[in-house]
Biotite code that builds the C-alpha atoms (Angstrom):
import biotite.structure as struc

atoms = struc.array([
    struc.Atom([-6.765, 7.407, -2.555], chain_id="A", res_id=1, res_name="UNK", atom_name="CA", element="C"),
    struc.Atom([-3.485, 5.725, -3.441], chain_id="A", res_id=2, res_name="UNK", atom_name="CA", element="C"),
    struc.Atom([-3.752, 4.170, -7.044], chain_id="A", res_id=3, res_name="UNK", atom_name="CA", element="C"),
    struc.Atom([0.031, 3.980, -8.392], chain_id="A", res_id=4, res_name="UNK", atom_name="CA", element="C"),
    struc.Atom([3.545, 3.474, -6.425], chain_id="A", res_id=5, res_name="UNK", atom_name="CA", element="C"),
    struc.Atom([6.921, 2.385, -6.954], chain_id="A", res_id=6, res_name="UNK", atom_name="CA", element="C"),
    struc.Atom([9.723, 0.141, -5.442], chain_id="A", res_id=7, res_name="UNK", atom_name="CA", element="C"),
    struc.Atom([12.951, 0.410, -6.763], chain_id="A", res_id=8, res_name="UNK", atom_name="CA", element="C"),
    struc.Atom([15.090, -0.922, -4.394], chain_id="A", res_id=9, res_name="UNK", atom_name="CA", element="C"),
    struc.Atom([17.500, -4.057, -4.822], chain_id="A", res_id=10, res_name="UNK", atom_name="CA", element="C"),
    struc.Atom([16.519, -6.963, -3.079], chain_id="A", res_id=11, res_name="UNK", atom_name="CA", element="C"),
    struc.Atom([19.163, -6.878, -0.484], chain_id="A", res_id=12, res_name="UNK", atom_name="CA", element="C"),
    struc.Atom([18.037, -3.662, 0.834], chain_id="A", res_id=13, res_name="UNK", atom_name="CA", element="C"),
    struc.Atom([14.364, -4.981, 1.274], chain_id="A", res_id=14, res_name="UNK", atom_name="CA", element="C"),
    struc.Atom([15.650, -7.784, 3.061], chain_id="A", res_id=15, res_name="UNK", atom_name="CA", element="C"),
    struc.Atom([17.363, -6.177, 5.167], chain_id="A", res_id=16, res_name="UNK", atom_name="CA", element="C"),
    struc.Atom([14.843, -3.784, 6.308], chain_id="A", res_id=17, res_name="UNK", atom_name="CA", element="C"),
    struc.Atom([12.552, -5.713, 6.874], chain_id="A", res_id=18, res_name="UNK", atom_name="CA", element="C"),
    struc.Atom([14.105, -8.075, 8.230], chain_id="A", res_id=19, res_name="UNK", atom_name="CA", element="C"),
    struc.Atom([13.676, -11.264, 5.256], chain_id="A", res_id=20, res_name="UNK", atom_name="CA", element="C"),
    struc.Atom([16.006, -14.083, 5.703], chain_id="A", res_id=21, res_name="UNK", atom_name="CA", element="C"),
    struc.Atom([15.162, -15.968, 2.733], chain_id="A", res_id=22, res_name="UNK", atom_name="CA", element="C"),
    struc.Atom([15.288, -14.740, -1.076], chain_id="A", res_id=23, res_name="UNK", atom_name="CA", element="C"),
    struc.Atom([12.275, -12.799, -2.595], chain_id="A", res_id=24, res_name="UNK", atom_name="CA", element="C"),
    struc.Atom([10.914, -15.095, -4.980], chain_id="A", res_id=25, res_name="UNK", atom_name="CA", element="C"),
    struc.Atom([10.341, -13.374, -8.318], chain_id="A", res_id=26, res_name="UNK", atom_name="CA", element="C"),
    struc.Atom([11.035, -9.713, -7.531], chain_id="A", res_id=27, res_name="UNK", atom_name="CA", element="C"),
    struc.Atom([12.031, -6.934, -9.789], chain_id="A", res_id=28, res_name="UNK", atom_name="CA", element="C"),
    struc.Atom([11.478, -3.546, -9.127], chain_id="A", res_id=29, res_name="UNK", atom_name="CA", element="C"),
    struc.Atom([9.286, -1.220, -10.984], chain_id="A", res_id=30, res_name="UNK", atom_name="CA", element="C"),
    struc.Atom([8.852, 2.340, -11.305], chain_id="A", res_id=31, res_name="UNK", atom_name="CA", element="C"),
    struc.Atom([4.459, 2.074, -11.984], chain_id="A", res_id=32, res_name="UNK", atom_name="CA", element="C"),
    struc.Atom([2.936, -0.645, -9.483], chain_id="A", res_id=33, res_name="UNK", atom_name="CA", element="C"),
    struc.Atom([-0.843, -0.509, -10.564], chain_id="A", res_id=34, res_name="UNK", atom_name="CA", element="C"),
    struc.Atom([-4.279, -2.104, -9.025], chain_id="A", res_id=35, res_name="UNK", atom_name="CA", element="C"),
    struc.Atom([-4.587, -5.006, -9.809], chain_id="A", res_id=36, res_name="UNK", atom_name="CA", element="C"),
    struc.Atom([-1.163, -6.243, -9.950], chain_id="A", res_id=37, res_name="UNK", atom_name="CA", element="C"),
    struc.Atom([1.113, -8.793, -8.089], chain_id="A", res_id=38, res_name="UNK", atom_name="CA", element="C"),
    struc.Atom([2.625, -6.443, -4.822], chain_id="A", res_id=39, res_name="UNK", atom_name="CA", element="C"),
    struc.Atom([4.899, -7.279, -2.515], chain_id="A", res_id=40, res_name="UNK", atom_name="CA", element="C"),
    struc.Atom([4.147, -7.998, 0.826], chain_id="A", res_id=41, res_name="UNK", atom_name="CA", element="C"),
    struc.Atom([4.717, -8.863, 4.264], chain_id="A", res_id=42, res_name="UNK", atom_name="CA", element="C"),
    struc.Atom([2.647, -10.698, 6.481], chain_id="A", res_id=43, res_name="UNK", atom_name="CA", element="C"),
    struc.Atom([3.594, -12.397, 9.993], chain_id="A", res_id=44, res_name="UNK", atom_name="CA", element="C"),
    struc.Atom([2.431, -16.015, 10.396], chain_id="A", res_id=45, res_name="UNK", atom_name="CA", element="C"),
    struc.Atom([2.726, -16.598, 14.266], chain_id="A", res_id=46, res_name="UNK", atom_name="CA", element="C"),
    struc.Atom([6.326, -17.390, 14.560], chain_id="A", res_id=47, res_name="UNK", atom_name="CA", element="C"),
    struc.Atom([8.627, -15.046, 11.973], chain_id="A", res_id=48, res_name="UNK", atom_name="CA", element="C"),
    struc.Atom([7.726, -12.498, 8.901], chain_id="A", res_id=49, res_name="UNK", atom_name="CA", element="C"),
    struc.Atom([7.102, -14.016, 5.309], chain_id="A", res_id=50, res_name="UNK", atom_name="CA", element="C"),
    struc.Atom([7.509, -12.119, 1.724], chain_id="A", res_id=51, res_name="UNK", atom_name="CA", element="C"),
    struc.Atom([5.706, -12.663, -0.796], chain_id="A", res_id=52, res_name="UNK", atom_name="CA", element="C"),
    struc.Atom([3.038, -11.257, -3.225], chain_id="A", res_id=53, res_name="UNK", atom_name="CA", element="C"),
    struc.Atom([-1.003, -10.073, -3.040], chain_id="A", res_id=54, res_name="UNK", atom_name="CA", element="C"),
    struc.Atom([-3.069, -9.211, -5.820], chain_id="A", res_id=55, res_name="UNK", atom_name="CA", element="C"),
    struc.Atom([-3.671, -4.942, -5.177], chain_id="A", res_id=56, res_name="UNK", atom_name="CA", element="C"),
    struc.Atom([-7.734, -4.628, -5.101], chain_id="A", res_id=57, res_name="UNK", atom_name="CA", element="C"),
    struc.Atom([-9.255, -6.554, -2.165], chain_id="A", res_id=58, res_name="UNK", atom_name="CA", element="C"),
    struc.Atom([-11.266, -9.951, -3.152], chain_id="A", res_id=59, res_name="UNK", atom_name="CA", element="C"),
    struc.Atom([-13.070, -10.485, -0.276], chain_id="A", res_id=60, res_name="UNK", atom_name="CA", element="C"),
    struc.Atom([-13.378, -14.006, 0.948], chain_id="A", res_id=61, res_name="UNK", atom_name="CA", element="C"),
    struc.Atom([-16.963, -14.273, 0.605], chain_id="A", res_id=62, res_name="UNK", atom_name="CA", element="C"),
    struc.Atom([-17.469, -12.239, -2.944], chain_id="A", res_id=63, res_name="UNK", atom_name="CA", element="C"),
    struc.Atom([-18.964, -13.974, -5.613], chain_id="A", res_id=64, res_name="UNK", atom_name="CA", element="C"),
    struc.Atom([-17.495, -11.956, -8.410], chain_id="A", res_id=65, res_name="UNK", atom_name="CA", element="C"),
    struc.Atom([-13.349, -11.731, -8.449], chain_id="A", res_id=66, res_name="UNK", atom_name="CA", element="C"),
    struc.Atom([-14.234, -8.719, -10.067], chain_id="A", res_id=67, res_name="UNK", atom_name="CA", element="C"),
    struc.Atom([-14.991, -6.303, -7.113], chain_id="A", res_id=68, res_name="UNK", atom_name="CA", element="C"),
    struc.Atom([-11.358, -6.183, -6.664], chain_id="A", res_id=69, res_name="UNK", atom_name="CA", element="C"),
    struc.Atom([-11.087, -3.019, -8.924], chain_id="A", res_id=70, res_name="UNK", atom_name="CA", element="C"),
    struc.Atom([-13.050, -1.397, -6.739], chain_id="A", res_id=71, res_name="UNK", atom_name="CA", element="C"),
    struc.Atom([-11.686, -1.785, -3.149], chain_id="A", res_id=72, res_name="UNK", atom_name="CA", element="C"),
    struc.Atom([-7.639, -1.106, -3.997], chain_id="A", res_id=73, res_name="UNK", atom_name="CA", element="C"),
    struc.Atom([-8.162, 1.453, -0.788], chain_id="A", res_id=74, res_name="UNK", atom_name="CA", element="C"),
    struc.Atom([-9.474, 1.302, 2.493], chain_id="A", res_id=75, res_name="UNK", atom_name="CA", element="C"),
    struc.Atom([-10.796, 4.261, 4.463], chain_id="A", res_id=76, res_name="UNK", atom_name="CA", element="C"),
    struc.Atom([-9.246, 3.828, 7.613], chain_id="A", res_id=77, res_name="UNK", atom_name="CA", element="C"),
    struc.Atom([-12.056, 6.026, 9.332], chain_id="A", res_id=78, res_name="UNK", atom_name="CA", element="C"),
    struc.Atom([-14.493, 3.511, 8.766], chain_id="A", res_id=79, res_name="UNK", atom_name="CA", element="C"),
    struc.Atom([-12.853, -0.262, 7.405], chain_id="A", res_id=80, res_name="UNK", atom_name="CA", element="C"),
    struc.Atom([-13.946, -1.483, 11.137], chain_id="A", res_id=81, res_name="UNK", atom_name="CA", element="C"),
    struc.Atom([-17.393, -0.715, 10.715], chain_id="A", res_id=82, res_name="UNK", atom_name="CA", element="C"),
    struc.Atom([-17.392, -1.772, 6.606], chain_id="A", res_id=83, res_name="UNK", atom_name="CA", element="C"),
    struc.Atom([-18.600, -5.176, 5.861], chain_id="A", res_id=84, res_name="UNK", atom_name="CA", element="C"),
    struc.Atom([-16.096, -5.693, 3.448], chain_id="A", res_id=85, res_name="UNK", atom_name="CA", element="C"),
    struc.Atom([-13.298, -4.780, 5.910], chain_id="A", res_id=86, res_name="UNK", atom_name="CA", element="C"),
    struc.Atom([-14.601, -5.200, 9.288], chain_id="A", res_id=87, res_name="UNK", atom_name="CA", element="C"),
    struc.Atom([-13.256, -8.948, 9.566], chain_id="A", res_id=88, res_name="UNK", atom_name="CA", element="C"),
    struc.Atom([-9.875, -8.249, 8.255], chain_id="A", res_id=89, res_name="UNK", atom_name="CA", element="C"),
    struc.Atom([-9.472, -5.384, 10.893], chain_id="A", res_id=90, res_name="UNK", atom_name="CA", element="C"),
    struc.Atom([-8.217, -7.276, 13.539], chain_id="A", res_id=91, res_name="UNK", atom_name="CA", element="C"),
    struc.Atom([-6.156, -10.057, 12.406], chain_id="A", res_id=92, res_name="UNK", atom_name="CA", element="C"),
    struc.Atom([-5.362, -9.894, 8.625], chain_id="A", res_id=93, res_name="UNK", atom_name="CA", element="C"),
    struc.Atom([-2.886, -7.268, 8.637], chain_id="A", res_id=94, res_name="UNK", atom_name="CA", element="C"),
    struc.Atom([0.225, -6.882, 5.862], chain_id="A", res_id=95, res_name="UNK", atom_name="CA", element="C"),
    struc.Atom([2.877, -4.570, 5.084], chain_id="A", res_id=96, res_name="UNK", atom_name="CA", element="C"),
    struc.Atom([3.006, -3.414, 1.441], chain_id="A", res_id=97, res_name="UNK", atom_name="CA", element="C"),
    struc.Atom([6.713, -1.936, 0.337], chain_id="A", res_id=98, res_name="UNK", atom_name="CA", element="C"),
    struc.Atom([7.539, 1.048, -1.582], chain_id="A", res_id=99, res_name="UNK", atom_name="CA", element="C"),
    struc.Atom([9.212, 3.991, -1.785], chain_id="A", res_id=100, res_name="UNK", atom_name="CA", element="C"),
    struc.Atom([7.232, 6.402, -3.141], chain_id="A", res_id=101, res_name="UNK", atom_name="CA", element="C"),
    struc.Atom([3.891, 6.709, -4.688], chain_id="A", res_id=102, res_name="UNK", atom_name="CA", element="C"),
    struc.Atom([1.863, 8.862, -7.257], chain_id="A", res_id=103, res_name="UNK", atom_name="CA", element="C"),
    struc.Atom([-0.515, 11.216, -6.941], chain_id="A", res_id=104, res_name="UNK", atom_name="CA", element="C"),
    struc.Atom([-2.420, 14.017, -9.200], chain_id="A", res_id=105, res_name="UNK", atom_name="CA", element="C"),
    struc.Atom([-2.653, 17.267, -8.030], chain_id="A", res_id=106, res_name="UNK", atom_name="CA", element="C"),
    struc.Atom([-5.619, 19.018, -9.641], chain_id="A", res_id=107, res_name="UNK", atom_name="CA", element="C"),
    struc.Atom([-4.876, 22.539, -11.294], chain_id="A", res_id=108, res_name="UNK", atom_name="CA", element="C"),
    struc.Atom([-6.310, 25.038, -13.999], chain_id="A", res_id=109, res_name="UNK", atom_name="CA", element="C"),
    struc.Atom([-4.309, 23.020, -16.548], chain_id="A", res_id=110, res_name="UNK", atom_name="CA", element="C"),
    struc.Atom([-5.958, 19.239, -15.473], chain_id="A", res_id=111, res_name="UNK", atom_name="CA", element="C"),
    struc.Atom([-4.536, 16.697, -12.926], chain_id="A", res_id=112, res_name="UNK", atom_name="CA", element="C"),
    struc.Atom([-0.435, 16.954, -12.486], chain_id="A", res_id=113, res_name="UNK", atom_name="CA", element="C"),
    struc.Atom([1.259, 14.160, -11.425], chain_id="A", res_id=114, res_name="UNK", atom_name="CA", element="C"),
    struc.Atom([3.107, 14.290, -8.335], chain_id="A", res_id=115, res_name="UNK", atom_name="CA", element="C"),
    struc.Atom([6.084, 11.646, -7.194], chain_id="A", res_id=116, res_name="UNK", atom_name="CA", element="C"),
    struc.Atom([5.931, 11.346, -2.940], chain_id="A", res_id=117, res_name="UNK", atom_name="CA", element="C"),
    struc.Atom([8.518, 10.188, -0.786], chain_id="A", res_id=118, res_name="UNK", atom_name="CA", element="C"),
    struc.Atom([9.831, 10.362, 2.691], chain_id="A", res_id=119, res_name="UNK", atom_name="CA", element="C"),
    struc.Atom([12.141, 13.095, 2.884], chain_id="A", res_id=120, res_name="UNK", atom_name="CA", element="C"),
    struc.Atom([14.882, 10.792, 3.381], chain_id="A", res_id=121, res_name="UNK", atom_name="CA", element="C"),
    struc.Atom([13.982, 8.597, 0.406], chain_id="A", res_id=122, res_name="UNK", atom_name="CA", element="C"),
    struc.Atom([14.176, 5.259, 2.023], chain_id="A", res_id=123, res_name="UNK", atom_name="CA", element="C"),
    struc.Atom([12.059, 2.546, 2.029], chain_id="A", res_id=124, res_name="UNK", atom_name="CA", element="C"),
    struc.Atom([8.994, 2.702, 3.748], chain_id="A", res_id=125, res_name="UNK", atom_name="CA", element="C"),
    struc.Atom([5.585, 0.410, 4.362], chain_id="A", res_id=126, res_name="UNK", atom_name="CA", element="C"),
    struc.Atom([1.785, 1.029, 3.889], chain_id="A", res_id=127, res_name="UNK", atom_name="CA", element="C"),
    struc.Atom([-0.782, -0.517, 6.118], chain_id="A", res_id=128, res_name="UNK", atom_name="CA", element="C"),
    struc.Atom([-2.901, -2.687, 4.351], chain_id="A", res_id=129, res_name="UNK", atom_name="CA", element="C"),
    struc.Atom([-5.359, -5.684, 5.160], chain_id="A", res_id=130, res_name="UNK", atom_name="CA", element="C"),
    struc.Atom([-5.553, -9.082, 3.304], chain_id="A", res_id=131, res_name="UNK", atom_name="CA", element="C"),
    struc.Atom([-7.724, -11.782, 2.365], chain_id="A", res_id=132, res_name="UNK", atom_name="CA", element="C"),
    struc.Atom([-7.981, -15.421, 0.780], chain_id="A", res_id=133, res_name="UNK", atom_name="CA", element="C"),
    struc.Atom([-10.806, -16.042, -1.845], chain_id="A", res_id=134, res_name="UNK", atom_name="CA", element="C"),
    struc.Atom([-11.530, -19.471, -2.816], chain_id="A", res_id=135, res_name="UNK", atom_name="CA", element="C"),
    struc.Atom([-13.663, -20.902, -5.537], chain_id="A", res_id=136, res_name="UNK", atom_name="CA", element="C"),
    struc.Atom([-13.685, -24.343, -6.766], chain_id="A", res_id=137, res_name="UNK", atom_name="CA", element="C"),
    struc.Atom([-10.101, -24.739, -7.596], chain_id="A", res_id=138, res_name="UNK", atom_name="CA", element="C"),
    struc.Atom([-9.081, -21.312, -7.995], chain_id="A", res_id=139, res_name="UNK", atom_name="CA", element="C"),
    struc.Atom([-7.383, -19.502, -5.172], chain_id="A", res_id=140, res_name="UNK", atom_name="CA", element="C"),
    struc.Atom([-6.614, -15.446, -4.808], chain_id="A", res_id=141, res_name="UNK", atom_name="CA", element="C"),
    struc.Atom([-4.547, -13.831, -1.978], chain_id="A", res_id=142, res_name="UNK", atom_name="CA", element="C"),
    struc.Atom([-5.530, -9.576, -2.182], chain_id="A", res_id=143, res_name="UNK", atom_name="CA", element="C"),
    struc.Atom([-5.117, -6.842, -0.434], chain_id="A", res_id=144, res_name="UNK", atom_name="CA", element="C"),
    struc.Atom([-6.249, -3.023, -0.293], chain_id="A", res_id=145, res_name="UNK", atom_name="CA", element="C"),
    struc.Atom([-4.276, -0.096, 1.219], chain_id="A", res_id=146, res_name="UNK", atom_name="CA", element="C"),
    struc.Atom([-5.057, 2.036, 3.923], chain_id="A", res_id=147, res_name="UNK", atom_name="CA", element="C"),
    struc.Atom([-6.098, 5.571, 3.916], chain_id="A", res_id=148, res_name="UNK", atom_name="CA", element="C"),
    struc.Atom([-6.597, 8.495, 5.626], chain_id="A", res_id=149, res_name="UNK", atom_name="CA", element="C"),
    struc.Atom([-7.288, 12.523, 5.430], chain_id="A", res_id=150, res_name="UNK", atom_name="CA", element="C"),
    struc.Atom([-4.411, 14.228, 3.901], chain_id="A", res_id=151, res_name="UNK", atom_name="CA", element="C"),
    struc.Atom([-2.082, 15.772, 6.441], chain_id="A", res_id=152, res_name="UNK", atom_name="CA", element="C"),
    struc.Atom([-0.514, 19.058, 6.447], chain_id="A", res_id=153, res_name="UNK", atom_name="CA", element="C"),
    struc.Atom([1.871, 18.613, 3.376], chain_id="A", res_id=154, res_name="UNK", atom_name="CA", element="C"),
    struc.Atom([-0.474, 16.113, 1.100], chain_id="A", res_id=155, res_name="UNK", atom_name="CA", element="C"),
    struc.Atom([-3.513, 18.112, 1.175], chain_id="A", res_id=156, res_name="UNK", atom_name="CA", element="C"),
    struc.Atom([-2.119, 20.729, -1.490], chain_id="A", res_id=157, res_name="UNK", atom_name="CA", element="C"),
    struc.Atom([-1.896, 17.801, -3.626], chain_id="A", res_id=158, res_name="UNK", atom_name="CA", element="C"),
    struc.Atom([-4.778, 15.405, -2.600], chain_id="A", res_id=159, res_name="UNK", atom_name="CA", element="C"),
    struc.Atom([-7.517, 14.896, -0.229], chain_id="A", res_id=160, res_name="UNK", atom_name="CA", element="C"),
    struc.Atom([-6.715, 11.675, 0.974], chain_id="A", res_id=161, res_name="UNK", atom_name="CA", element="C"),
    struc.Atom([-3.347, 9.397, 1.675], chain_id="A", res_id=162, res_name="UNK", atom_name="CA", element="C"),
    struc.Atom([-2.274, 6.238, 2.243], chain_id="A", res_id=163, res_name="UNK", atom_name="CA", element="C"),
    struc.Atom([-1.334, 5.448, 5.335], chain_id="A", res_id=164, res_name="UNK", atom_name="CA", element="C"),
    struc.Atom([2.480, 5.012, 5.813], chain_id="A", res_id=165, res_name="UNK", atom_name="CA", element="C"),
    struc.Atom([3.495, 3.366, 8.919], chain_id="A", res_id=166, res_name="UNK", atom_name="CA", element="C"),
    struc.Atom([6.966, 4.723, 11.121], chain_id="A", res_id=167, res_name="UNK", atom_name="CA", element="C"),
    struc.Atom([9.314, 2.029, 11.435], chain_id="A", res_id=168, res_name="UNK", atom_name="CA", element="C"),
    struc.Atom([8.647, 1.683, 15.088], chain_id="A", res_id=169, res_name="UNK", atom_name="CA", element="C"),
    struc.Atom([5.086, 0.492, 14.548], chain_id="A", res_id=170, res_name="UNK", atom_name="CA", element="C"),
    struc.Atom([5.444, -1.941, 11.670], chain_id="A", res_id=171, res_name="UNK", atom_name="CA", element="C"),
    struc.Atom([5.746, -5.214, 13.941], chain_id="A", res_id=172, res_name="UNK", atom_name="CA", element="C"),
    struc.Atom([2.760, -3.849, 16.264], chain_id="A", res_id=173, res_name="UNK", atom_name="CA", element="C"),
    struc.Atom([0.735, -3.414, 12.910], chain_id="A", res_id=174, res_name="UNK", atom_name="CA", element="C"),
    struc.Atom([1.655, -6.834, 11.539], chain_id="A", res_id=175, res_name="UNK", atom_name="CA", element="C"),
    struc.Atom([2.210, -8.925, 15.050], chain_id="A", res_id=176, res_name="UNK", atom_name="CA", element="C"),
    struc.Atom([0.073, -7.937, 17.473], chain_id="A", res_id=177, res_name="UNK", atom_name="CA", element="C"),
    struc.Atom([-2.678, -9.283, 18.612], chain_id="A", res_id=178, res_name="UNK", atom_name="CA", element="C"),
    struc.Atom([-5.571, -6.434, 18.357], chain_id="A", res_id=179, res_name="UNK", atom_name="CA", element="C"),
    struc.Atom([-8.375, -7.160, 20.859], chain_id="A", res_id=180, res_name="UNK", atom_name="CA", element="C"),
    struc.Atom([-11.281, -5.781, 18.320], chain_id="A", res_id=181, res_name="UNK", atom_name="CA", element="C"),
    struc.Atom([-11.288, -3.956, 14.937], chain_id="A", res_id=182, res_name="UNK", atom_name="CA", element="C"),
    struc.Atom([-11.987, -1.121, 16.897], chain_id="A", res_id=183, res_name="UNK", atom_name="CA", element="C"),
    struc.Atom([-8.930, -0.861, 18.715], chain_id="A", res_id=184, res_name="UNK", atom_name="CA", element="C"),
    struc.Atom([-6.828, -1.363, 15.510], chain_id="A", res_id=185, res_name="UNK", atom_name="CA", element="C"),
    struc.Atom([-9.472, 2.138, 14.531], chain_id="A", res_id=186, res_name="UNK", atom_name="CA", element="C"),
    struc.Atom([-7.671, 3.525, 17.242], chain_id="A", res_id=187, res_name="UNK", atom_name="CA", element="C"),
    struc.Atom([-4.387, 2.784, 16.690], chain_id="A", res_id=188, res_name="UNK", atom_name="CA", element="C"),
    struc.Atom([-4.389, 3.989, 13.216], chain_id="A", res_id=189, res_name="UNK", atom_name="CA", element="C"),
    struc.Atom([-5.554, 6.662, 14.187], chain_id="A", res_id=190, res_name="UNK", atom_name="CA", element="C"),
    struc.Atom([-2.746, 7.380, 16.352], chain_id="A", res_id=191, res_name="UNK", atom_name="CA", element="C"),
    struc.Atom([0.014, 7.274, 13.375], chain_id="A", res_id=192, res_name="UNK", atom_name="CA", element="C"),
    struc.Atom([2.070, 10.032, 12.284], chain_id="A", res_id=193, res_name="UNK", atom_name="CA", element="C"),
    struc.Atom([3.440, 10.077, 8.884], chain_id="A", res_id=194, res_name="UNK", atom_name="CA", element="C"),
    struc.Atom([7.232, 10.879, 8.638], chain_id="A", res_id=195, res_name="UNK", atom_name="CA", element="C"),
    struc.Atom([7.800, 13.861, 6.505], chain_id="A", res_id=196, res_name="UNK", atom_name="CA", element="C"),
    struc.Atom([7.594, 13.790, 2.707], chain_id="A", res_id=197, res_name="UNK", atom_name="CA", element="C"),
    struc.Atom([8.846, 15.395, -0.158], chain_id="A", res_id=198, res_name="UNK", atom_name="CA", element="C"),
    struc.Atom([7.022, 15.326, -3.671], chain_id="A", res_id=199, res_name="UNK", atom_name="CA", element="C"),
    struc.Atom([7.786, 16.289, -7.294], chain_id="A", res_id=200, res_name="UNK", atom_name="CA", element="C"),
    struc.Atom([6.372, 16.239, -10.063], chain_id="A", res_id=201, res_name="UNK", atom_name="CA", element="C"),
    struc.Atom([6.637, 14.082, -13.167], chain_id="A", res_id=202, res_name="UNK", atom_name="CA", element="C"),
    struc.Atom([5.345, 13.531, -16.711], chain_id="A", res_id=203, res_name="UNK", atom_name="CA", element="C"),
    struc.Atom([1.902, 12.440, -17.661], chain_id="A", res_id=204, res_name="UNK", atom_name="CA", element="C"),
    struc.Atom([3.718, 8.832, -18.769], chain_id="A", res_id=205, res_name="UNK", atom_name="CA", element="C"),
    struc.Atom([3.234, 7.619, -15.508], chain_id="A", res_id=206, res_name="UNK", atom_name="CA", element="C"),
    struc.Atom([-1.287, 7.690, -16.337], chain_id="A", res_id=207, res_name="UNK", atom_name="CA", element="C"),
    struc.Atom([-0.367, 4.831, -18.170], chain_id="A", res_id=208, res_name="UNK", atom_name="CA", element="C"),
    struc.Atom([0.452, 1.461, -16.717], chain_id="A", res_id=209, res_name="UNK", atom_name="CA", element="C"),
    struc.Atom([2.146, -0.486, -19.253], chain_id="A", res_id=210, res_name="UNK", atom_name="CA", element="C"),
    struc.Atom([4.359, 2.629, -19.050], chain_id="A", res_id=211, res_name="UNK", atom_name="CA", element="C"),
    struc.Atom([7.238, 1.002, -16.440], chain_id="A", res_id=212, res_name="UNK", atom_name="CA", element="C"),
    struc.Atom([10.380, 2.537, -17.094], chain_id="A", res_id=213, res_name="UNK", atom_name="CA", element="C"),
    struc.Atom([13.023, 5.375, -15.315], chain_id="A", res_id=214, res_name="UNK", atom_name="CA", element="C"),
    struc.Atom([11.147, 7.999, -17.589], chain_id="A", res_id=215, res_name="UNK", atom_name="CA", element="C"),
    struc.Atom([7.607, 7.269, -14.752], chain_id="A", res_id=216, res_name="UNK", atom_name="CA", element="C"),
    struc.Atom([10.488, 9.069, -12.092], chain_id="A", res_id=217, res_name="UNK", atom_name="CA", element="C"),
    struc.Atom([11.882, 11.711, -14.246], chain_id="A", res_id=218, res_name="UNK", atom_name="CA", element="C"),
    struc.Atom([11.566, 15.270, -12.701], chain_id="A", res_id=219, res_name="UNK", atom_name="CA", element="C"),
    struc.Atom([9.790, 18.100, -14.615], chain_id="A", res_id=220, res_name="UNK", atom_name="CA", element="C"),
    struc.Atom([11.079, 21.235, -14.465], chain_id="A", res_id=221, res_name="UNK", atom_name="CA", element="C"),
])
């Protein structure tokens, strides 16, 4: 699973990464992104790439209770196309979520470590995510939930499961193109290769969410 992450960067770099024309409304980075908070995220409406923000823990359009959002912050990418809650969204609600790195605790004889992950070249990257629009009378949520997947090769020391980060090169296919069935995008995640990571790991401050400060990042030797 993915529960925590950070994003750091100024708001120039994210624009031009990813290719934003227009100012982020409302960003500031933060070292401790956390379910059920405001993420930032890209989507591509038919014509050109919009930024903006989702609500992390999925809110499925037809729920009844805004509530079930705490439970579906991750997707399993093995199965979302067969999932009722995720099935729909396979094939045509489709987002980028930035970061650039996230959390993750390792389990060892002393209790669950937290470990900082990044690409090994520390830039920016994307996870693949789905969205949604809830409605109810005349309140309106926009979610989302993150991909996952089985832990590759240099995660599974650390965790069972990842998120799935997407290489530059497949971003616009994952946001812009036009997936014949929500099986086919079950094929093409299957298909992605995470870029190599590096991890680290850092003090137990970062279990706590209201914790949001450089001391979340700090090494421990």
């Amino acid at each position: 699973m993915c529960g925590r992450y950070t994003l750091l960067a100024d708001e120039l770099k994210i624009k031009e990464r990813f290719q934003i024309p227009y100012a982020i409304d409302s960003y500031q980075p933060s070292y401790n992104i956390a379910p059920g908070q405001n993420v930032l995220a890209i989507i591509f409406d038919g014509e050109k790439r919009r930024a903006g923000y989702l609500r992390w823990g999925l809110v499925p359009s037809w729920a009844k209770d805004v509530k079930i959002g705490y439970k579906m912050m991750n997707a399993r990418s093995e199965t979302a196309h067969i999932k009722p809650s995720f099935k729909h969204l396979m094939g045509r609600k489709h987002c980028l979520i930035i970061a650039d790195s996230f959390y993750e605790w390792q389990r060892t004889e002393k209790g669950k470590v937290p470990k900082r992950i990044q690409l090994k070249n520390r830039e920016l990257f994307a996870f693949a995510a789905l969205w949604d629009k809830w409605e109810q009378e005349d309140e309106t949520l926009f979610t989302c939930t993150l991909l996952t997947k089985d832990a590759n090769n240099f995660m599974k020391d650390i965790h069972h499961r990842m998120p799935i980060i997407l290489p530059k090169d497949k971003e616009d296919i994952w946001i812009e193109q036009p997936f014949s069935s929500a099986f086919d995008v079950h094929q093409f995640l299957q298909t992605v290769e995470t870029e190599e990571l590096s991890s680290y790991t850092v003090s137990n401050v970062v279990n706590n969410a209201r914790n949001n400060d450089a001391t979340c990042i700090e090494p421990i030797v």
